[in-house]
C-alpha positions as CSV (number, residue, x, y, z in Angstrom):
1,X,-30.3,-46.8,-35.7
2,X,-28.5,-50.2,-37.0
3,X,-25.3,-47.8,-38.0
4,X,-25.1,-46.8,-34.1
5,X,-24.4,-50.7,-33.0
6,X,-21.7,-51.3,-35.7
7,X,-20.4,-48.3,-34.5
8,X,-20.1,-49.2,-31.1
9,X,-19.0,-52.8,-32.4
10,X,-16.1,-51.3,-34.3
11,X,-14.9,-50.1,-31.0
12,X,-15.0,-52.6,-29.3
13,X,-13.8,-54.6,-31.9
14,X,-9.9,-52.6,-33.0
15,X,-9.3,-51.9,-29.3
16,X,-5.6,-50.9,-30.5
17,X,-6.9,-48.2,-32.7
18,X,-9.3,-47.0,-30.6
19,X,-6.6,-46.9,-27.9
20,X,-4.6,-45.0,-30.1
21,X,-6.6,-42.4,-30.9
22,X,-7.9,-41.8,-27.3
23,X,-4.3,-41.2,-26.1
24,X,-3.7,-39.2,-28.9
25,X,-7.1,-36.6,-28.1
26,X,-6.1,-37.3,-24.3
27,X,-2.8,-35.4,-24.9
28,X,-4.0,-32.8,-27.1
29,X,-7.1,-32.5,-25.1
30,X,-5.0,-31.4,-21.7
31,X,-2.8,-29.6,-23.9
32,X,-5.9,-27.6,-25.1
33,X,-7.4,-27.5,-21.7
34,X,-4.7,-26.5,-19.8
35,X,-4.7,-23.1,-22.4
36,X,-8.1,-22.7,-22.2
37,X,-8.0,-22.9,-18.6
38,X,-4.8,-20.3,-17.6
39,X,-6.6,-17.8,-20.1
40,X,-9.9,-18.1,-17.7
41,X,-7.8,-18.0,-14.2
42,X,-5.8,-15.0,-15.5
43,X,-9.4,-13.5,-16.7
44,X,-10.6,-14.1,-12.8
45,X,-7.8,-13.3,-11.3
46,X,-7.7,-9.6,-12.9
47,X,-11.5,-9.7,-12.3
48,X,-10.4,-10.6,-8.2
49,X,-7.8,-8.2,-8.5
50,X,-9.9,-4.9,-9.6
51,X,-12.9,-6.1,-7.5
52,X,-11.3,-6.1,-4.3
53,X,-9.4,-2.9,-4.3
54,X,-10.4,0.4,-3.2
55,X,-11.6,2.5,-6.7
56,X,-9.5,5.4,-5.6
57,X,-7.6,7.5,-7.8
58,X,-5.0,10.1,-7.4
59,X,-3.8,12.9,-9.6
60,X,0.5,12.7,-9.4
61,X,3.0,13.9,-11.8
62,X,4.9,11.6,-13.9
63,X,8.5,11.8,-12.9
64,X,9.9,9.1,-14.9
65,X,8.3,11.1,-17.8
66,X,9.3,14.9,-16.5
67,X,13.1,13.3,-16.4
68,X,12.9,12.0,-20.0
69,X,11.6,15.5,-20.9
70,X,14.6,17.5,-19.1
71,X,17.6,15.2,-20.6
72,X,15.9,15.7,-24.1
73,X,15.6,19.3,-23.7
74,X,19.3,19.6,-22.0
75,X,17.7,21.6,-19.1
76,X,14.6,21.3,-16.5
77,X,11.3,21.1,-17.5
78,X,8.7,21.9,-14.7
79,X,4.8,21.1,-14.6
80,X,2.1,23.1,-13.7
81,X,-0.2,22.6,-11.5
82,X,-4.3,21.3,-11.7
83,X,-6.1,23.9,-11.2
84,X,-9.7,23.9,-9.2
85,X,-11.6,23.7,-12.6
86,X,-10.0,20.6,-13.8
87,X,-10.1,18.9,-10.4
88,X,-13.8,20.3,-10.7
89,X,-14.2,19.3,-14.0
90,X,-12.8,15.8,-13.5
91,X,-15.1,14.9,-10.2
92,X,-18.3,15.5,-12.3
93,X,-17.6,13.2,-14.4
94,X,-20.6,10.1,-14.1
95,X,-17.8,7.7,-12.4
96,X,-16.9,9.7,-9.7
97,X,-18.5,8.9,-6.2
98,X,-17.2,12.0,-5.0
99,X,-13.9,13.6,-5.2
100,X,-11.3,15.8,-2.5
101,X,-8.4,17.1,-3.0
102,X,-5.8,18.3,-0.1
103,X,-3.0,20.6,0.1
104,X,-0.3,20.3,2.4
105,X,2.5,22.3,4.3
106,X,5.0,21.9,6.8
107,X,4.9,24.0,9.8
108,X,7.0,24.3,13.3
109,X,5.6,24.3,17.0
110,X,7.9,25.4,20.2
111,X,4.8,24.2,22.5
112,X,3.7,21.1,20.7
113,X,5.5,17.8,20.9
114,X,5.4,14.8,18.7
115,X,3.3,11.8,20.0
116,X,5.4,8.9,20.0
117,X,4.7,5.1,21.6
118,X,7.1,5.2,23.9
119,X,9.9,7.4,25.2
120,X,12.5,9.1,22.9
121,X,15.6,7.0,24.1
122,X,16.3,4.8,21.3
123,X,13.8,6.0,18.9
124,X,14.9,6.4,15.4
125,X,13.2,10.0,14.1
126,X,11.1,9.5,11.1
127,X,9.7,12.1,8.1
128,X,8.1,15.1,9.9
129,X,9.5,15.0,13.3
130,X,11.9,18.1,14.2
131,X,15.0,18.3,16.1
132,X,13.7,20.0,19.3
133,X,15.8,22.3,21.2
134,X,15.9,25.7,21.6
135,X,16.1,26.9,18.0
136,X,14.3,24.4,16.7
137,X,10.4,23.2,16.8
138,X,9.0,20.3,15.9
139,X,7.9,19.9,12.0
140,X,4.2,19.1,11.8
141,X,2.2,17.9,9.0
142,X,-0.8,20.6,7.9
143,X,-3.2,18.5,5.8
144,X,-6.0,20.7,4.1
145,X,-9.1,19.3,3.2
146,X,-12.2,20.5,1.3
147,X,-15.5,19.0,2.6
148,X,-16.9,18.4,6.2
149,X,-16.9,14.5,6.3
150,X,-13.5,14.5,4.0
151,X,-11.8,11.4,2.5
152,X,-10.4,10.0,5.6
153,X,-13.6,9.8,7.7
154,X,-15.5,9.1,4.9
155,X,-13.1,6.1,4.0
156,X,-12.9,4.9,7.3
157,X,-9.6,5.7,8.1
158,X,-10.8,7.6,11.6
159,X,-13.3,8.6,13.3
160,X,-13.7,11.9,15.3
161,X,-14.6,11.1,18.8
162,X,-14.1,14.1,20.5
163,X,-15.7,17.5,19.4
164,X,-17.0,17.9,15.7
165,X,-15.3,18.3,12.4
166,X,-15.1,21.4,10.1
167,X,-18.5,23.7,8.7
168,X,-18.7,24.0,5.2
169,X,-18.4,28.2,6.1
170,X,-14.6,27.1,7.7
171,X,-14.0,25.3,4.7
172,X,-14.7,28.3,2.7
173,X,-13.3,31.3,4.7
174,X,-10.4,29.1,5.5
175,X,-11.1,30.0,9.6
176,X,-8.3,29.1,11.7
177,X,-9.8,25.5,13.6
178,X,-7.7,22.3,13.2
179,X,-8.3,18.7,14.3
180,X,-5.8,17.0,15.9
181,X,-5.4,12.8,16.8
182,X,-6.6,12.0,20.2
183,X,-2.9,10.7,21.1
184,X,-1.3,13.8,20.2
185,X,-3.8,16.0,22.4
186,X,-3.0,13.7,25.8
187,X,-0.1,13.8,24.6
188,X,0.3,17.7,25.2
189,X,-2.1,18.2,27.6
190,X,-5.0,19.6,25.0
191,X,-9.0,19.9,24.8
192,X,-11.6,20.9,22.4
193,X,-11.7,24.8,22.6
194,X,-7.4,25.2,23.3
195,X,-5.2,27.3,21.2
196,X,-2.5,26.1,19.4
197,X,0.5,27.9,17.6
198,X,2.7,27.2,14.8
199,X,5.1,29.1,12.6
200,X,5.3,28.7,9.0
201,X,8.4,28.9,8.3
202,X,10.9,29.5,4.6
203,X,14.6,28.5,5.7
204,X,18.1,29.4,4.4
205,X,20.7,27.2,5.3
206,X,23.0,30.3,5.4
207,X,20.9,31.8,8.2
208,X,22.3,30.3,11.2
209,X,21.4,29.1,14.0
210,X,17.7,29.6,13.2
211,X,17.5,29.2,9.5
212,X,14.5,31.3,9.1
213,X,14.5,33.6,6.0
214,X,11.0,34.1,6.3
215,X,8.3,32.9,9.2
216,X,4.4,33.9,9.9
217,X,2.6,33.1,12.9
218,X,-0.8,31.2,13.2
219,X,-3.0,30.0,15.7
220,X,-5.6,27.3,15.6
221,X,-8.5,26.2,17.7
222,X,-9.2,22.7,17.9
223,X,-12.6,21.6,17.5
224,X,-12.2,18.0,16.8
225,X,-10.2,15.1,18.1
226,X,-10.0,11.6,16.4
227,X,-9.1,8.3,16.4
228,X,-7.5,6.0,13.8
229,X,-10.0,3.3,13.5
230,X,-9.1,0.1,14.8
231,X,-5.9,1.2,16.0
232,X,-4.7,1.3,19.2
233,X,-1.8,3.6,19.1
234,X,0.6,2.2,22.3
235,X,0.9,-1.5,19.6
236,X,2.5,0.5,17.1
237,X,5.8,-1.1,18.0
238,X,8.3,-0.5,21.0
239,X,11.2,1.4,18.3
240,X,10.2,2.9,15.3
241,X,13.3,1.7,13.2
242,X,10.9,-1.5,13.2
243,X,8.1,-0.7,12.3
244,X,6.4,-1.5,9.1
245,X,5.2,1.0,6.4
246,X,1.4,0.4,7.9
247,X,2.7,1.4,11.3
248,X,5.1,3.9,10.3
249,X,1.8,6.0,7.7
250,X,-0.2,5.4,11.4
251,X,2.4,7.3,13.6
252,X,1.9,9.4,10.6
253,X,-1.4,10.3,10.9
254,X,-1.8,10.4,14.3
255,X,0.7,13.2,14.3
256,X,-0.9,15.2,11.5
257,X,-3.1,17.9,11.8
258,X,-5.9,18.8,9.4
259,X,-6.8,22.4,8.5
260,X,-9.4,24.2,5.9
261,X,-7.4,23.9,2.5
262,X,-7.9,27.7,2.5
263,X,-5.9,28.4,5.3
264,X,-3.1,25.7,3.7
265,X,-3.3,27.3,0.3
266,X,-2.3,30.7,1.9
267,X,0.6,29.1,3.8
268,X,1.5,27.6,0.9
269,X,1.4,31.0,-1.4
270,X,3.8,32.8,1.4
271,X,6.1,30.2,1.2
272,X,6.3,29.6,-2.7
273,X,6.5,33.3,-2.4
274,X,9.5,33.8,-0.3
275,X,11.1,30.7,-2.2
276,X,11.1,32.8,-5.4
277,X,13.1,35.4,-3.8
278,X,15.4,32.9,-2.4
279,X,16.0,31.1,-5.3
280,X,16.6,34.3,-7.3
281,X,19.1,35.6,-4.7
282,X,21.2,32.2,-5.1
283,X,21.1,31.6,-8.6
284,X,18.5,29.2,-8.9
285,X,16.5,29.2,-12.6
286,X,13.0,27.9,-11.8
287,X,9.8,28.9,-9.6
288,X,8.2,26.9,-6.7
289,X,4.6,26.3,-7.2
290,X,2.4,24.0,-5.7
291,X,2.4,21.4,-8.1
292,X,3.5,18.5,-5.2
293,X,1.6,19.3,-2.6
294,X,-1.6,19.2,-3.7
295,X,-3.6,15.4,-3.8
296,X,-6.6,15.2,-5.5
297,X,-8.5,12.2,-4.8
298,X,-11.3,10.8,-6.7
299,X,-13.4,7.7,-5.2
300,X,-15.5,6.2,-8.5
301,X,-18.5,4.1,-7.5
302,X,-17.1,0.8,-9.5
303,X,-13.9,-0.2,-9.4
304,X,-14.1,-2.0,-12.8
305,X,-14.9,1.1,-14.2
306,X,-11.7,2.5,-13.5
307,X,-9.9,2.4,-17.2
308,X,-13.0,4.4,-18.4
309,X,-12.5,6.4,-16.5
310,X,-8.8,6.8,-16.8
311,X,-9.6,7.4,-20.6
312,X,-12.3,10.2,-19.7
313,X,-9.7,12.1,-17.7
314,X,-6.5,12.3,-18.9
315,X,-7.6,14.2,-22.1
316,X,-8.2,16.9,-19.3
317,X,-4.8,16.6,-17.3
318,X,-1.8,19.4,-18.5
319,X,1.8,18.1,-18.6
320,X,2.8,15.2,-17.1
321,X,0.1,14.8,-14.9
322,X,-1.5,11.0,-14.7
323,X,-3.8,8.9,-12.5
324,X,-2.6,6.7,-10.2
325,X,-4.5,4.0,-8.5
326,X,-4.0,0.7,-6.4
327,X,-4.1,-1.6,-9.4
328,X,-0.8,-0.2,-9.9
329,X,0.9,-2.0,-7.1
330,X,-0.3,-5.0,-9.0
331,X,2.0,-4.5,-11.7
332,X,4.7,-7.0,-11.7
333,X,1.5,-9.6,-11.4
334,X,-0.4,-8.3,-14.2
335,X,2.9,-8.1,-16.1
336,X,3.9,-11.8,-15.0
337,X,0.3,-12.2,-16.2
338,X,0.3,-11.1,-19.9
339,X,3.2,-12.8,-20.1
340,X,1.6,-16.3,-19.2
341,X,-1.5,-15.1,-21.4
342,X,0.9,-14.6,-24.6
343,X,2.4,-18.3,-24.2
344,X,-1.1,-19.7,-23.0
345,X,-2.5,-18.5,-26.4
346,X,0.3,-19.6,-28.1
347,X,0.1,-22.8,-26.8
348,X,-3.6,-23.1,-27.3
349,X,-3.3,-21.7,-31.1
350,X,-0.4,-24.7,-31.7
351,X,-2.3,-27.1,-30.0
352,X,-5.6,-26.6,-32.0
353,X,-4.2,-26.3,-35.0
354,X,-1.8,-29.4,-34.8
355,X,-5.3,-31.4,-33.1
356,X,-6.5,-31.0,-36.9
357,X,-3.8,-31.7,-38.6
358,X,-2.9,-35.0,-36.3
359,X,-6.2,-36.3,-35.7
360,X,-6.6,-36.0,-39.4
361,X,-3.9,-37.9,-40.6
362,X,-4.8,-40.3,-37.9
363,X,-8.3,-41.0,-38.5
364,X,-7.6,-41.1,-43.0
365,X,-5.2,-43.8,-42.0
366,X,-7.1,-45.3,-40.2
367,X,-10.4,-45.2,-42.1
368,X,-8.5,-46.3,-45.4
369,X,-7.7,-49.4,-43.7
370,X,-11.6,-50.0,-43.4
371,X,-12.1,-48.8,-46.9
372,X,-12.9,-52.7,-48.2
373,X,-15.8,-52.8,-45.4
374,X,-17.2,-48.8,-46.3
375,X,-17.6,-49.6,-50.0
376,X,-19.3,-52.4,-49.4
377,X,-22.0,-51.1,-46.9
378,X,-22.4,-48.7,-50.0
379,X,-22.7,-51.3,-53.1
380,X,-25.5,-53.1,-50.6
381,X,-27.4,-50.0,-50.8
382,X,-26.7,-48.3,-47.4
383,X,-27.1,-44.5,-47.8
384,X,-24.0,-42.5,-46.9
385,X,-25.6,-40.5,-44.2
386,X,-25.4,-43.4,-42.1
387,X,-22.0,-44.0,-43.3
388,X,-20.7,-40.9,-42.3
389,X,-22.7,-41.0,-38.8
390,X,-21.7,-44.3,-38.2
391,X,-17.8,-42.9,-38.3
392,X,-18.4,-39.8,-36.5
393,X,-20.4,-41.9,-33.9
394,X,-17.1,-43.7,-33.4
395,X,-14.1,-41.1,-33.2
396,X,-17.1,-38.9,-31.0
397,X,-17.6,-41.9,-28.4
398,X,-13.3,-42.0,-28.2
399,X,-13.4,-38.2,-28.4
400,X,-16.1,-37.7,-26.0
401,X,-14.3,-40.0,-23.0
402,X,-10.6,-38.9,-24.1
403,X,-11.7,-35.1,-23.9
404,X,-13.9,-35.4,-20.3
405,X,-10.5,-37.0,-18.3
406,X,-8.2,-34.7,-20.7
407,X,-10.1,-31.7,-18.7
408,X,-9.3,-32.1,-15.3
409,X,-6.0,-33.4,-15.7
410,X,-5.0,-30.6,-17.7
411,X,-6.4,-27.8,-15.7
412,X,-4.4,-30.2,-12.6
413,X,-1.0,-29.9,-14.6
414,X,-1.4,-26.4,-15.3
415,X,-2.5,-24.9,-12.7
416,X,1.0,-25.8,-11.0
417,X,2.8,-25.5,-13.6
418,X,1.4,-21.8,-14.3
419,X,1.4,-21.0,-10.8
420,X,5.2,-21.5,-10.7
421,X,6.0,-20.1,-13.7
422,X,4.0,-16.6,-12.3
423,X,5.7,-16.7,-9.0
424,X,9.2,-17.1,-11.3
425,X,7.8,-14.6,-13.0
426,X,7.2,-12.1,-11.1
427,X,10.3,-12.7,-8.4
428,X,12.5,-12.2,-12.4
429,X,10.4,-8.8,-12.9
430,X,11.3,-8.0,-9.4
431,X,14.7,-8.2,-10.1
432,X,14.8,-6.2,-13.4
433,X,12.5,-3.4,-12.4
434,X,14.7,-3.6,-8.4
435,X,11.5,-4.0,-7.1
436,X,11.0,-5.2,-3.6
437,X,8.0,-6.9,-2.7
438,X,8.1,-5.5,1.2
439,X,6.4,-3.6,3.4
440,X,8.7,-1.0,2.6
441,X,8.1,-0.5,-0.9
442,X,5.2,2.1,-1.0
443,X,3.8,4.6,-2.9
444,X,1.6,7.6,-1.8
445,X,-2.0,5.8,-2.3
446,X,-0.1,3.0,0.2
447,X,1.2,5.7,2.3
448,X,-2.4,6.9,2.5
449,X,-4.1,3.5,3.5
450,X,-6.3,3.2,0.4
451,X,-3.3,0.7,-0.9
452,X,-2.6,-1.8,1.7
453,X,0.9,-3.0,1.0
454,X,0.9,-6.9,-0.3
455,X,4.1,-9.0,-0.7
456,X,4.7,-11.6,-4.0
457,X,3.2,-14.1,-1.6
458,X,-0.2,-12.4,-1.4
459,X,-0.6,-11.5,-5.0
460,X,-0.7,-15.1,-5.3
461,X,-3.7,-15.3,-3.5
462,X,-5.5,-13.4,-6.3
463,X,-4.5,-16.6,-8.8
464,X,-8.1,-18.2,-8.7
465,X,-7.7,-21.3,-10.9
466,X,-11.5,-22.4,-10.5
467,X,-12.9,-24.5,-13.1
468,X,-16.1,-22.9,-13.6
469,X,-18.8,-24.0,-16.3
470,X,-18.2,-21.8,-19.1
471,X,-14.3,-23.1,-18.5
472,X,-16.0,-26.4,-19.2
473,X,-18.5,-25.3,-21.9
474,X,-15.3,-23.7,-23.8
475,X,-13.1,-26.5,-24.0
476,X,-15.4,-28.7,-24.4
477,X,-16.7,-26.8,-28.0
478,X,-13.4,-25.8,-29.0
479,X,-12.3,-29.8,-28.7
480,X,-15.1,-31.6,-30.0
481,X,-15.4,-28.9,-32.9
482,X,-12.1,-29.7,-33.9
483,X,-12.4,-33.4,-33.6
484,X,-15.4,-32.7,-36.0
485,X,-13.8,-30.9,-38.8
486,X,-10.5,-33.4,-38.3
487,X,-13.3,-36.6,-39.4
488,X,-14.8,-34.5,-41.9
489,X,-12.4,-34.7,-45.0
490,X,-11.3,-37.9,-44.2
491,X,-14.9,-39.3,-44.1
492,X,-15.9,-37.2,-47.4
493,X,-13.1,-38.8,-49.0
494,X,-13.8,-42.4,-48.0
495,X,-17.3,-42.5,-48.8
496,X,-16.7,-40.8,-52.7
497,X,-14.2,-43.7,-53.7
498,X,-15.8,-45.8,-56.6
499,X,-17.0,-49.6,-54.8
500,X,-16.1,-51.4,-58.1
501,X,-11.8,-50.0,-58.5
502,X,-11.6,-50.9,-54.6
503,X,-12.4,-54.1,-54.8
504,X,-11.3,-54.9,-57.9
């Protein structure tokens, strides 16, 4: 062990070198560990990201993709809708919790009147409240469902306090039996076991004053009355022009009415129905169907498994159907993201390969200055194993120290320095894709509640820059193995030159 004291003595003995080539690993040590370290907080932060949201997906149409189609074809290209076997087909599949899907339709009450917070006076009206008035009713949301304890019980969205929920033999026969928001029933005066009525109604804007080219009648008896959980209705806000989305899908739901998806699918044929006619008698060129009012929701039991099973489904999906899901609202982050990732690897591909390259040059300049005192530990006999450890025992001890502070202060430097460039990031994404990060920038998972809407600010939450031990355990091989291989040829070469022509 003689070689590990006149290594250590060598040290201490060319302090200028050794400084040297400390600040010299120092820099390209935080360099390398500020890389290494973005790469495992963007890694996390995608991990927090899926982790935290709701796995719930929802079958839309592709409108950017349906435009593209129409300009290219020089007229309108329609979809078609999902039928009951793919919806079917796509719920079996071994990710899916379990699935629903709900139709929709508008239809009018004379009797009924929207629950608001507060009085009308000052009120701005918002989507799916009528005009009132003689002629008109109010517009109420129908939203079908499929199974007793459907999506929004079962996600915790509400809670039905009052009476019971549907029977799988309503469900099927599509029976005539709603439930309604506890608000909206004080509201209007109603109990479990009251009738209500509602016309479903196909308007002409030529048909005046009432509109109506075509209008059924149904009634409904309520046998449920719920509650939005956590929600107390009358802290919605005093006006609704200021309310938030949040409060704005509340006043929503406490306003809508759910109903069989039978009974919504047949209002929903009479209506496409008498459409058709309409748009043949004015000219029109295409044919409603249902393709937009119809939500099928699928709930998978992991949310990281949800790009399987993105892959698994859209093989099955016609047109321009795709899958939407809350990791979308994510996207100027993740895109922010890969963009950090590309010049993180960059930078850590530079940095390692310059490291060898330096440190080489370094060290062969270095050890050719000492090339009198290697020969002659080699013409007294000393083996060149001990040689060679001898020299890695030196640039390792450097190495070793350089490398350990080079860690935290480059993880330190680049955690700000990539948390501003993300935030500058994403606010430049924002810009070009005229994206706002409000309240009021929501798509129809959001609208739902299964997508909370999150400002730039709160994304940012998601950055988790923890140094955790494989963080450590990675820089600390990828800069001590390149330390290695930078001592290797210039050692080889040192110890193969001839004692006699050196100090001849």
């Amino acid at each position: 062990m003689f070689f590990l004291k006149r290594a250590l003595t060598s040290v201490k003995r060319t302090p200028v070198k050794s400084i040297a080539l400390f600040l010299l690993i120092f820099i390209l040590g935080s360099v390398v560990s500020g890389a290494i370290s973005v790469r495992r907080a963007i890694y996390a932060t995608e991990f927090n990201l899926r982790r935290n949201m709701r796995p719930v997906v929802m079958l839309t149409v592709d409108s950017d993709a349906r435009y593209e189609a129409s300009v290219l074809a020089g007229e309108y290209v329609d979809d078609v809708s999902v039928s009951l076997e793919i919806i079917y087909e796509i719920g079996q599949l071994p990710y899916v919790e379990y699935f629903d899907y709900s139709m929709w339709v508008q239809m009018e009450s004379f009797d009924l009147d929207i629950w608001f917070p507060v009085s009308r006076e000052g009120v701005s009206p918002w989507r799916g409240v009528g005009s009132g008035g003689a002629d008109f009713g109010e517009l109420f949301m129908m939203r079908g469902v499929s199974h007793s304890e459907f999506i929004d019980i079962r996600q915790g969205f509400i809670e039905v306090v009052d009476g019971r929920s549907f029977t799988a033999t309503e469900l099927v026969n599509g029976e005539p039996v709603a439930v309604i928001s506890q608000y909206l029933a004080e509201q209007n005066g109603l109990m479990i076991g009251d009738i209500v009525y509602f016309e479903n109604n196909v308007f002409d804007l030529d048909i005046y004053p009432t509109l109506k080219f075509a209008s059924e009648d149904y009634e409904f008896e309520i046998i449920g009355l719920f509650e939005l959980v956590g929600v107390n209705g009358f802290e919605l806000g005093k006006y609704a022009s200021n309310w938030t989305s949040t409060e704005a899908r509340m006043f929503d739901m406490i306003n809508q009415i759910y109903l069989p998806n039978a009974i919504v699918r047949e209002a929903d044929i009479f209506n496409n129905y008498h459409r058709n006619i309409l748009a043949e008698q004015q000219g029109f060129g295409f044919e409603w169907e249902s393709v937009y009012r119809t939500e099928p929701i699928f709930v998978l039991y992991d949310p990281l498994e949800l790009e399987v099973f993105r892959t698994a489904s859209q093989s099955l999906l016609p047109g321009f159907w795709i899958l939407d899901d809350p990791l979308n609202r994510f996207e100027p982050m993740s895109t922010a993201m890969e963009m950090i990732q590309a010049i993180a690897d960059s930078i850590l591909l530079t940095a390692i390969i310059a490291s060898f390259f330096v440190l080489g040059l370094l060290i062969t300049l270095f050890l050719y200055d000492r090339r009198h005192e290697v020969v002659i530990y080699v013409a007294l006999g000393e083996k060149k194993t001990k040689i060679i450890c001898q020299i890695f025992t030196e640039v390792m001890v450097v190495a070793t120290l350089a490398t350990t502070i080079s860690l935290f202060t480059g993880t330190l430097i680049s955690e700000r320095l990539s948390h501003q460039l993300l935030q500058n990031e994403m606010a430049s994404i924002e810009v070009v894709q005229g994206m706002a990060f409000s309240s009021d920038s929501v798509n129809r998972l959001e609208w739902m509640g299964f997508a909370p809407p999150m400002d730039g600010e709160e994304m940012l939450k998601f950055y988790d820059f923890t140094i955790t031990g494989i963080t450590i355990l990675t820089f600390y091989t990828v800069s001590l193995i390149t330390v290695i291989f930078s001592t290797i040829i210039p050692t080889i070469y040192l110890i193969r030159l001839n004692p006699k022509k050196v100090l001849m």
